[in-house]
MARMIDO-44807 format. One record per residue (C-alpha): x negated, y negated, z negated; residue in one letter. Coordinates in Angstrom, 3 decimals, m for minus. Each point is the difference from the previous one (the first is absolute). Layout:
// residues N
[atom [X,Y,Z],"A"],
...
***
This chain:
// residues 369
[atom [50.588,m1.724,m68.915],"X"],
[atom [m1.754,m1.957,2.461],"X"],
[atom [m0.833,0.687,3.645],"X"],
[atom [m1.582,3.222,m0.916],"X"],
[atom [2.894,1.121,m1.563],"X"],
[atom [m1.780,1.105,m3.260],"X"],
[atom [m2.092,m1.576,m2.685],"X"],
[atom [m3.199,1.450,m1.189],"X"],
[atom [0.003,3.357,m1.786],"X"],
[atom [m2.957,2.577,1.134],"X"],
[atom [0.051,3.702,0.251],"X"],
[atom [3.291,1.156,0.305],"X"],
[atom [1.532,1.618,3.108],"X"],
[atom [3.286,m2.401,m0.429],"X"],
[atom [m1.590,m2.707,m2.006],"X"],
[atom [m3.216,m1.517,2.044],"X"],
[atom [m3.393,m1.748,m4.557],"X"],
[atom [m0.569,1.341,m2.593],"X"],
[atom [m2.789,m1.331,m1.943],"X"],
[atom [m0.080,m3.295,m2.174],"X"],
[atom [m3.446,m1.488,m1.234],"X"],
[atom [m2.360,1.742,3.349],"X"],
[atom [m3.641,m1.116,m0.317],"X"],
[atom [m0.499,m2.725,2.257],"X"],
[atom [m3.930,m0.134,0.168],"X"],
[atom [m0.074,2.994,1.923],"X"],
[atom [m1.477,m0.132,3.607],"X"],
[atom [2.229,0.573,3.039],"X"],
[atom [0.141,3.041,1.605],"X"],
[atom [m1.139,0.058,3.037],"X"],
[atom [2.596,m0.502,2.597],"X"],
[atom [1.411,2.412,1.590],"X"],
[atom [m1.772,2.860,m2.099],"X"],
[atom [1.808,2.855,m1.411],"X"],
[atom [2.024,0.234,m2.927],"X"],
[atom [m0.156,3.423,m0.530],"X"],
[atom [m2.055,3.020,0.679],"X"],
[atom [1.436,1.003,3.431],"X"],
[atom [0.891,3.475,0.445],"X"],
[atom [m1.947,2.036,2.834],"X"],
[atom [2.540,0.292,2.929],"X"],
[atom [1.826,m3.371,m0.870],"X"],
[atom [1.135,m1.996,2.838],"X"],
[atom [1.608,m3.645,0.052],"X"],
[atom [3.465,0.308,0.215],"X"],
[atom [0.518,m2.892,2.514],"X"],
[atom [m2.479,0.960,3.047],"X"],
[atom [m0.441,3.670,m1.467],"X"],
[atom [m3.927,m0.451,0.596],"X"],
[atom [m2.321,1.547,m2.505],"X"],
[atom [m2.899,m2.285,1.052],"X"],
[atom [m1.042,m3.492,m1.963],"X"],
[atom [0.675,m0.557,m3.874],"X"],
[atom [3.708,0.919,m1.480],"X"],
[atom [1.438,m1.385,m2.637],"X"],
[atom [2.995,1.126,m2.879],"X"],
[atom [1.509,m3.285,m0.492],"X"],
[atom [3.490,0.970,m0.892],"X"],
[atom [1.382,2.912,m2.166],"X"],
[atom [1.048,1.943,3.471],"X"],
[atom [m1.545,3.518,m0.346],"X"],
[atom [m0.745,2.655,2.302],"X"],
[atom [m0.614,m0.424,3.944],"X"],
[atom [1.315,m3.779,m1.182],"X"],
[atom [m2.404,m0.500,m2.244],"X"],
[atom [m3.035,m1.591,1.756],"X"],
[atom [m0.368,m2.392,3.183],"X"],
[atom [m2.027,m2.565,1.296],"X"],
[atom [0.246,m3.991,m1.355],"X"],
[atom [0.123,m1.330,3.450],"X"],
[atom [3.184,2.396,1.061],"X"],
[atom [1.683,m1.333,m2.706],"X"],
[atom [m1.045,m3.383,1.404],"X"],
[atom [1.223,0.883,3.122],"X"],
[atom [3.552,1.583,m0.777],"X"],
[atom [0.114,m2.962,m2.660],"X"],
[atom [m0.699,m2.449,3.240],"X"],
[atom [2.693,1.912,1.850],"X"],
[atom [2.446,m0.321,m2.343],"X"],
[atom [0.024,m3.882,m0.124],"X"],
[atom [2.146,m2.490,m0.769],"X"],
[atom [0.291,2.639,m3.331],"X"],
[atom [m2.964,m0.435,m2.056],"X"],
[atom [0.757,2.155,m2.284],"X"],
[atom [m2.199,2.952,1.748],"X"],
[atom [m3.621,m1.751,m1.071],"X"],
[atom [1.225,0.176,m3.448],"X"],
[atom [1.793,3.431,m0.478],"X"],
[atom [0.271,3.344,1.108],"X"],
[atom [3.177,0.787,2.014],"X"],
[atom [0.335,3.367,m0.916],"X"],
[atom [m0.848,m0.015,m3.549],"X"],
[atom [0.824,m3.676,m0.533],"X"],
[atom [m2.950,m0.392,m2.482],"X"],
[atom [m1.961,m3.185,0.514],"X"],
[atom [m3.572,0.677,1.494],"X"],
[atom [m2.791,0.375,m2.317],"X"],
[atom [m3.897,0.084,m0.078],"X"],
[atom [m2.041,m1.364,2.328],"X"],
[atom [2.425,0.745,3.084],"X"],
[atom [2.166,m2.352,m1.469],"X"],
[atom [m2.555,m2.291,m0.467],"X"],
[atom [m1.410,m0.075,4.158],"X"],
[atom [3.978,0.137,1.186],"X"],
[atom [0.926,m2.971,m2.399],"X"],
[atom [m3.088,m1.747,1.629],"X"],
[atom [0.998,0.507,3.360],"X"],
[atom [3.702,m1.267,m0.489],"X"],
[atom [m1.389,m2.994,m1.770],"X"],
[atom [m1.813,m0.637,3.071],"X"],
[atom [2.723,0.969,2.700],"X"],
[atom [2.222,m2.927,m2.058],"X"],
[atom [m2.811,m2.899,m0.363],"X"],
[atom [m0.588,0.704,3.865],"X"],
[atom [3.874,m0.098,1.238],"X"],
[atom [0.091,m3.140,m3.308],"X"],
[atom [2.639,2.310,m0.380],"X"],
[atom [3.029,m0.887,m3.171],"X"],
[atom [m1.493,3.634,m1.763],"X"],
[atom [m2.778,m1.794,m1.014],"X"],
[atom [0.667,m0.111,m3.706],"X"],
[atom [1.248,3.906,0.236],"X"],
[atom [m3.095,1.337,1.371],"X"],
[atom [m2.183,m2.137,m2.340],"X"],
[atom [1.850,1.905,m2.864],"X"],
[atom [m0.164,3.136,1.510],"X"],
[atom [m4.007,m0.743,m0.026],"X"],
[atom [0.205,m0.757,m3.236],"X"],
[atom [1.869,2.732,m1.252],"X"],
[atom [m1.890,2.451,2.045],"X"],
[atom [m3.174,m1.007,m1.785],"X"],
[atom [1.208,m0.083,m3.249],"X"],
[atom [1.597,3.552,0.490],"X"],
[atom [m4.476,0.656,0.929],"X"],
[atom [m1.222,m2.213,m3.146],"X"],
[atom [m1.714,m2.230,2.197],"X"],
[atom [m0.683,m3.722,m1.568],"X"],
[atom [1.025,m1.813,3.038],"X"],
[atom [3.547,1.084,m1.061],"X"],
[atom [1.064,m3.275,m1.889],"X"],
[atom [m1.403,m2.134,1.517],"X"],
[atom [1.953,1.010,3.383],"X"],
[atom [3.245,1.043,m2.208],"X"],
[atom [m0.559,m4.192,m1.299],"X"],
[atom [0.088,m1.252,3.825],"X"],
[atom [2.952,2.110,1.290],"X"],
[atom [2.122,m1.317,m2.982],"X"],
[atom [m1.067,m3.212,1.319],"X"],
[atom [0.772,0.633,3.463],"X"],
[atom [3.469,1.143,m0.739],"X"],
[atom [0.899,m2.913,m2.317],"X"],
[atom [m0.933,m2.253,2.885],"X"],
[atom [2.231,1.884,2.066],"X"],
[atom [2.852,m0.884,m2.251],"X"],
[atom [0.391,3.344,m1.674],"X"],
[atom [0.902,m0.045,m3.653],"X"],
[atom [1.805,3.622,m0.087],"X"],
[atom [m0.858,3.665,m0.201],"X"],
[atom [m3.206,m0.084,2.293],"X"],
[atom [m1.408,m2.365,m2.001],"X"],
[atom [1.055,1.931,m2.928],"X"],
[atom [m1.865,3.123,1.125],"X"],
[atom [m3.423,m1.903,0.611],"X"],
[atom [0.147,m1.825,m3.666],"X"],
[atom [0.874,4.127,m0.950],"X"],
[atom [m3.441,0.814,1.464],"X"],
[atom [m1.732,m3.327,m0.653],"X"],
[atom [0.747,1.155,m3.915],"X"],
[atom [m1.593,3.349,0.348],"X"],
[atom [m3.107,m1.513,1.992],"X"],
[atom [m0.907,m2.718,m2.153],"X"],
[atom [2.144,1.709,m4.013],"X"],
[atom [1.767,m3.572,m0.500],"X"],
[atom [3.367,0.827,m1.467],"X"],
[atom [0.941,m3.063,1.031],"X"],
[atom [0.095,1.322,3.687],"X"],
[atom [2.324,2.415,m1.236],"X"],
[atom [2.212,m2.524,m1.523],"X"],
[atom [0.137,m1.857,2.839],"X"],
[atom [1.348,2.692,2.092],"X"],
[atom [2.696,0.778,m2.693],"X"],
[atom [0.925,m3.797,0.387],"X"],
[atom [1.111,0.593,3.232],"X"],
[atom [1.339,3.148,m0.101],"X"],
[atom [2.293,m1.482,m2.800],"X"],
[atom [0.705,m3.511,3.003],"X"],
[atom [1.345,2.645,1.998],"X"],
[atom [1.907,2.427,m2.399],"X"],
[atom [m2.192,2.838,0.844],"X"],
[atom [m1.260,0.453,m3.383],"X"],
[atom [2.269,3.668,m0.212],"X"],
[atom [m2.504,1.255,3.463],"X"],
[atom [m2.867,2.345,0.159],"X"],
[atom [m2.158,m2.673,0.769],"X"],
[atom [0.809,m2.450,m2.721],"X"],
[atom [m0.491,3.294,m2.516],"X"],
[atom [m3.228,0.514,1.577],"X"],
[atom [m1.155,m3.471,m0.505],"X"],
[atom [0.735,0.887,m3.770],"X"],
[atom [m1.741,2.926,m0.183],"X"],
[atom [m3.169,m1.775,1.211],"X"],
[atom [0.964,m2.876,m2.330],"X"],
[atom [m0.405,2.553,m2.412],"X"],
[atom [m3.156,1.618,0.836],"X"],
[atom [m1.252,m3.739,m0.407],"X"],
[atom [1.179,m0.290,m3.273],"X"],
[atom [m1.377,2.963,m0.888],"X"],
[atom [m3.475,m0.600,0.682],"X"],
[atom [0.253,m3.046,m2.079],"X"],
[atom [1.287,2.413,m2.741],"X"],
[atom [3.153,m1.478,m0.133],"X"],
[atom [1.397,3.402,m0.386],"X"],
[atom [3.583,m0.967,m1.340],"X"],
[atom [0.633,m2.777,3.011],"X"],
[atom [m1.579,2.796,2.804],"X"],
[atom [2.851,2.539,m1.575],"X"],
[atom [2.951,m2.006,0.092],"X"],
[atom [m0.849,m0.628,4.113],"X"],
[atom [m0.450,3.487,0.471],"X"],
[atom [3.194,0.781,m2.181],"X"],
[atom [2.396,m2.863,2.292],"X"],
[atom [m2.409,1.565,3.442],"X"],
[atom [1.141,3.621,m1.020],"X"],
[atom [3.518,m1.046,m0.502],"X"],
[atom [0.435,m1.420,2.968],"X"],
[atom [m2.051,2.811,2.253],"X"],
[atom [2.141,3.007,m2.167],"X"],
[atom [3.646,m2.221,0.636],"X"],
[atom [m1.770,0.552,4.124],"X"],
[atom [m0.799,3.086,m0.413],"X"],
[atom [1.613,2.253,m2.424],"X"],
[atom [m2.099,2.891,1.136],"X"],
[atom [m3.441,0.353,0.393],"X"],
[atom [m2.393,m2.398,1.461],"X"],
[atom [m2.897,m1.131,0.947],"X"],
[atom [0.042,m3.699,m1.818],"X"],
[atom [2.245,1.138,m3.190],"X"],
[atom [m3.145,2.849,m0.525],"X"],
[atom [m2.480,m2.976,0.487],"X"],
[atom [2.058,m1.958,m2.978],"X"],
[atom [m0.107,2.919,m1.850],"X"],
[atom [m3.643,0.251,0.345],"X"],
[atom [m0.520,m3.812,m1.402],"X"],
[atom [1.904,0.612,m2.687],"X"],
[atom [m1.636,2.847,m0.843],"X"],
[atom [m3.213,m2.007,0.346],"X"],
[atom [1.333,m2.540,m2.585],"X"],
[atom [0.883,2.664,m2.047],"X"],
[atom [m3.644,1.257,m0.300],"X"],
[atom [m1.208,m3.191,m0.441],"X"],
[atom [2.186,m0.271,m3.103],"X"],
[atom [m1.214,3.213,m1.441],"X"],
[atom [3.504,1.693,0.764],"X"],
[atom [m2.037,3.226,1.409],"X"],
[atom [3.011,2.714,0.405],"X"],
[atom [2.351,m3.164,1.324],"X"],
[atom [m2.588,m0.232,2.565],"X"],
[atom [m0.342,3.056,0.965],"X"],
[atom [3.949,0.822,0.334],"X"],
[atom [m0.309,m3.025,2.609],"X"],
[atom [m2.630,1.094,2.281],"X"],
[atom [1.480,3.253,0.067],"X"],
[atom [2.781,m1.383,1.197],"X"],
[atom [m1.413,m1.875,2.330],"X"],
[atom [m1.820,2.478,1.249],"X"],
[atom [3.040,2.599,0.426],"X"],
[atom [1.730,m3.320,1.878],"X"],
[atom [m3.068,m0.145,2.512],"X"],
[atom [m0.033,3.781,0.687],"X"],
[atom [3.842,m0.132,0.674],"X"],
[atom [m0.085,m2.511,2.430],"X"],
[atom [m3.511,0.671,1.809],"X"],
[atom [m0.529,3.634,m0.814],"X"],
[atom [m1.364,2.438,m2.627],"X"],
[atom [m3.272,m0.179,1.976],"X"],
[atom [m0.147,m3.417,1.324],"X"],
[atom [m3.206,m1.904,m0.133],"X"],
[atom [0.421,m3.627,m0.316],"X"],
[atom [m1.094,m2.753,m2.481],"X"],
[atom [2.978,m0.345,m1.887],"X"],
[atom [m0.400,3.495,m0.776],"X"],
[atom [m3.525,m0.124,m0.924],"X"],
[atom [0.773,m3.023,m1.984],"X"],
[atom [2.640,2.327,m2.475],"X"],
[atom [m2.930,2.474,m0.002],"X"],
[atom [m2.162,m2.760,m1.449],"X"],
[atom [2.312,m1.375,m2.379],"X"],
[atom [1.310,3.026,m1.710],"X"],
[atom [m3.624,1.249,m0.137],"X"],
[atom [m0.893,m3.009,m2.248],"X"],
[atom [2.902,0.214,m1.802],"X"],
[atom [m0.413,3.528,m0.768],"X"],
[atom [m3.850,m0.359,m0.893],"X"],
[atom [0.813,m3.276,m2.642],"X"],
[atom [2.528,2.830,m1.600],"X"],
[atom [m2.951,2.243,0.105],"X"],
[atom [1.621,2.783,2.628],"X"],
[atom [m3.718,0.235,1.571],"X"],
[atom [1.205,3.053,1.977],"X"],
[atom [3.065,m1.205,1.774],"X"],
[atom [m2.020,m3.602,m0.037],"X"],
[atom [m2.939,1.746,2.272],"X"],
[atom [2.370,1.824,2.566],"X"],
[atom [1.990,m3.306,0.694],"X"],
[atom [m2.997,m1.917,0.529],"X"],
[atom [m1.719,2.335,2.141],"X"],
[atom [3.352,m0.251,1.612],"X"],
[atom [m0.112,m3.193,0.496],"X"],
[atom [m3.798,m0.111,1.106],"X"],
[atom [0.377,2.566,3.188],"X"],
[atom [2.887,m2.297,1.079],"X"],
[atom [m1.660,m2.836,0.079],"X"],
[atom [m2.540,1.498,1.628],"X"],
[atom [1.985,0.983,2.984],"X"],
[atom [1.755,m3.206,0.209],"X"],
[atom [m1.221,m3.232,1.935],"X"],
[atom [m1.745,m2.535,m1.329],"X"],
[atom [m0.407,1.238,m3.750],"X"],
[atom [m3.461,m0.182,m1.112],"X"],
[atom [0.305,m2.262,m2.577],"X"],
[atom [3.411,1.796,m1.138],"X"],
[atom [m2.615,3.228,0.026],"X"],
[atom [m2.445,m1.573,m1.883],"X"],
[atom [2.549,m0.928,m2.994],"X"],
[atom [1.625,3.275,0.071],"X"],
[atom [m3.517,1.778,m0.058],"X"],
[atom [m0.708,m2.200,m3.246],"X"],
[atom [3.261,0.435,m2.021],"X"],
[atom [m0.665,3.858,0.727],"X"],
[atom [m3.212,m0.181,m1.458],"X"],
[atom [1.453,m2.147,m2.900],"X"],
[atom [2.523,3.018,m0.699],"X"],
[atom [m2.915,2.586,0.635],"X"],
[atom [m2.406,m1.953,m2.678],"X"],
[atom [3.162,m0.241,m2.347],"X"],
[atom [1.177,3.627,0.307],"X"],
[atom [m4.397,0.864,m0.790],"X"],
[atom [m0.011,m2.304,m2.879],"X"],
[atom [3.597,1.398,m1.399],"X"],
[atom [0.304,3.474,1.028],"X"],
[atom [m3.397,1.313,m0.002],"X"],
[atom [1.140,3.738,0.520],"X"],
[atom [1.919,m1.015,2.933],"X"],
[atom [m1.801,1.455,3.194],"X"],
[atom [m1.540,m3.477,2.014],"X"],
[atom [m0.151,m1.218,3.446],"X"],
[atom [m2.940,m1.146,1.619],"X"],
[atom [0.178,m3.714,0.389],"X"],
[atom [2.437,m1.298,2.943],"X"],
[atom [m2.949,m2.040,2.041],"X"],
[atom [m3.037,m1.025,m1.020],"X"],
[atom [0.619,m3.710,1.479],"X"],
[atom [1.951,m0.007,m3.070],"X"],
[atom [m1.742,1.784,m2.746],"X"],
[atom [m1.813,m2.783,m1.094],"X"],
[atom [3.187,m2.272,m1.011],"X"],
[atom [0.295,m0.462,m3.381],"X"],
[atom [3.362,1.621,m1.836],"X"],
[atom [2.273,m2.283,m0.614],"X"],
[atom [4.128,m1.061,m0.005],"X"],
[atom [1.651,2.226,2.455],"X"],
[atom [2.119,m3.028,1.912],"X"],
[atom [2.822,1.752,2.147],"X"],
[atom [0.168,m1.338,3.161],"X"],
[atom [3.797,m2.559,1.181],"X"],
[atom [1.979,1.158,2.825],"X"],
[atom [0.191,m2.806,2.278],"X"],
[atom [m0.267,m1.993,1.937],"X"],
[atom [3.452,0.532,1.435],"X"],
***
């Protein structure tokens, strides 16, 4: 688990990942900015001051929902010899995300280089992590010199485990992945969340190489693992239902698909809410949406996808995730016109989009875990 106690898995109150493949041309954020529109009243929840910019960087809610980066600095500061405070919320115990993330990561990079301090390697992966959770392009190449730092330091273990985890998602070589499995199999570990979450991103890998038969069988041995965990619902069994129901749709297996990401998406509103907003959540939205539209339910199709859209919308760092849920609604929208011509029509989702041309309706992997 590492010395954050946790590997990489956004937007879940008890899980801290999700998403595998992120752009990484996109620009930072700027630091420190918010992640979310902030609501009129809002006050951090640290120094209880209205005044400067507040960020949402956890999935705490309410009077907990915003605060300022450099409170969270400061209790993080306060908290030391623990590190794990730069990293992750206490109270929600989801890892940090957006650009907040991004400025606190900074700052404990520095605090350690300063004090030549053995956390070194940590903090360089919590950089990395933190700006491949923003799509930022600087995210490999800083993921590529933590894994070196901690190999220098002798480890050969979990932590270095977790960076090859993220190193795979930052720079799609399965390899990475494999790697990680390697190790996980050293240490008899292969039965843990971590090691199934390693194959789930394996799998998204494979997938996008359209090696669709490989990508199922590691989300087949990942879901039997996470299910044997927990026999309930969760968080990471929903997200392996969601990639098989991916490969499913890829294979043409439309009502197969769908009963997945129906599942999945009854899992996720189990264990976060009916009404939760997070990006697992809008990622089932998305997925049965496409799945729906290739078996031509243009009606249901729409509603998910808009679904999906005005979740993304409220969540940070997501324009790009907007953008390609904007087009795949369109893509259902032109279908639904072309097929059903009776059928009342929307007006187009966003013009920044109306001028793509149709075309495949991809669904979009859950990962990176």
């Amino acid at each position: 688990m590492g010395i954050f106690g946790r590997r990489r898995s956004y937007g879940s109150p008890k899980t801290s990942p999700q998403a595998s493949y992120r752009p990484l041309d996109a620009a930072p954020p700027k630091k420190g900015s918010p992640q979310a529109p902030t609501v009129q009243g809002a006050a951090c929840r640290i120094c209880l001051s209205d005044e400067g910019e507040l960020i949402t960087p956890c999935a705490c809610r309410g009077d907990s929902a915003h605060v300022h980066v450099h409170c969270l600095a400061r209790w993080a500061r306060s908290v030391e010899p623990r590190v794990d405070a730069w990293r992750r919320c206490g109270v929600c115990l989801t890892t940090y995300g957006g650009a907040g993330a991004v400025a606190l990561a900074e700052e404990f990079l520095e605090r350690s280089l300063r004090k030549e301090s053995h956390y070194i390697p940590a903090a360089r992966h919590a950089l990395g992590a933190a700006l491949l959770n923003c799509g930022d392009s600087r995210a490999a190449a800083t993921l590529e010199r933590a894994l070196r730092e901690k190999r220098s330091y002798g480890e050969d273990g979990p932590n270095v485990a977790a960076v090859l985890n993220d190193l795979g998602i930052a720079s799609g070589e399965e390899e990475r992945f494999r790697e990680a499995l390697e190790i996980y199999a050293h240490r008899n570990m292969l039965e843990t969340k971590d090691a199934a979450c390693a194959r789930l991103n394996l799998g998204n890998a494979l997938c996008r190489r359209g090696r669709y038969r490989e990508a199922k069988h590691e989300y087949e041995r990942a879901l039997s693992v996470l299910t044997q965990m927990h026999p309930g619902n969760d968080a990471d069994v929903a997200k392996a239902l969601g990639n098989l129901g991916v490969v499913s749709d890829y294979n043409g297996a439309y009502d197969e698909a769908i009963d997945y990401h129906k599942r999945a998406l009854n899992m996720q509103r189990a264990v976060f809410g009916r009404d939760a907003v997070t990006s697992d959540v809008a990622n089932s939205h998305e997925n049965l949406g496409v799945a729906l539209g290739h078996r031509g339910d243009y009606v249901e199709a729409e509603r998910h996808l808009e679904t999906c859209v005005d979740m993304r919308r409220s969540l940070p760092s997501q324009n790009r995730a907007v953008v390609r849920a904007l087009a795949k609604l369109n893509e259902v929208r032109v279908r639904k016109a072309r097929e059903c011509p009776q059928a009342p029509q929307r007006a187009p989702a966003a013009s920044r989009v109306a001028a793509l041309p149709p075309g495949v309706v991809l669904p979009y992997l859950a990962g990176p875990l």
